[in-house]
Steps between C-alpha positions, in 0.01 A plus 500: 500500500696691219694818541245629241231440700640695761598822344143488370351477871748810597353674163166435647568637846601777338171545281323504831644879542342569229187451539360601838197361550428130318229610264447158308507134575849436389610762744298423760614149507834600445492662852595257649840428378625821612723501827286617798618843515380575164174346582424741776577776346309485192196391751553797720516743195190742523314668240713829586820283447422403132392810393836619635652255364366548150539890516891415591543223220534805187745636738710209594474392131677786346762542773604149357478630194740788564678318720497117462772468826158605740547305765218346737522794756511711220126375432424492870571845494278631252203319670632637828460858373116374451410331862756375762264214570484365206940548494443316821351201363685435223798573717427208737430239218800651300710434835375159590564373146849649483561346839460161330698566212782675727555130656546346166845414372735796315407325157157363549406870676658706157242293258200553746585910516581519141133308476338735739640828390416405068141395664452821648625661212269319261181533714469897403551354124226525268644322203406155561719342247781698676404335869456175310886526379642653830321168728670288180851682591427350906417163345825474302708592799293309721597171341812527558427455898673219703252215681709678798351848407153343439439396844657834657239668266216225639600516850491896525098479284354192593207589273698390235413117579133565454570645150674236399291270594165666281494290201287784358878742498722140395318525194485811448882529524588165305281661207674816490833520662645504160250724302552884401343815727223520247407126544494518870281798485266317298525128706425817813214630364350192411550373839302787619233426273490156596486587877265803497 
């Protein structure tokens, strides 16, 4: 397994926030690489919870705009403001993941916050080329992780095995792990295509 590989997986994880509910085949397979808690939640999400959800997203967007510091709770707050049990939810899954990542190491912990706080970030982006480059920036630091810091990373998400083990995503990362955001746009959408 390469360190690419893996920032690519937490990239992924990440995308997962972005989209609610798995509207396409790629997605829906893609379900089940996420860790458990993430699962769940995007299973237990109601029609009220997207359209909250969506009617937030302009909101959260620009307050990253303005203020590109917003923190998680910052976001939690916003959808808070709209229904507690939605601020619930995301609060348990938001806990339960940070409860993993609060075990790992001081430096293996910094690269998966700095992950999950540019994911959250770039999932109220609409410029794809700009998402594209941000996921690159995780990649780049990513490699630089120690076997050591590998296996904290796979012991604390033990989907991670199963994703490395798709030859479908080996491919797909071999083929562009050293290819520009525009080109991994395109290789995405044509995966789509060829899935849909």
């Amino acid at each position: 397994m390469n360190r690419f590989s893996l920032a690519v997986f937490l990239c992924l994880i990440g995308c997962g926030f972005a989209l609610p509910i798995p509207d396409d085949a790629v997605s829906k397979q893609f379900m089940e690489y996420l860790p458990e808690e993430v699962v769940t939640f995007l299973k237990e999400l109601t029609p009220d919870d997207v359209k909250i959800l969506e009617e937030v997203r302009p909101s959260i967007a620009e307050s990253l705009r303005v203020n590109p510091n917003l923190t998680e709770e910052d976001s939690l707050r916003l959808i808070k403001s709209k229904s507690v049990a939605l601020y619930d939810k995301i609060s348990v899954m938001y806990d339960a993941l940070m409860k993993r990542v609060n075990r790992l190491s001081k430096d293996t912990n910094a690269f998966v916050t700095y992950a999950m706080k540019t994911i959250n970030k770039i999932s109220y982006e609409d410029d794809q080329k700009q998402i594209a480059q941000e996921a690159m920036d995780i990649v780049k630091i990513g490699e630089n992780l120690s076997e050591e810091q590998k296996q904290e990373i796979f012991d604390a998400f033990p989907t991670i095995q199963k994703f490395f083990e798709d030859p479908k995503v080996k491919k797909f990362i071999m083929e562009n792990k050293d290819k520009t955001p525009e080109e991994i746009l395109k290789a995405m959408e044509e995966l789509k295509r060829f899935h849909s």
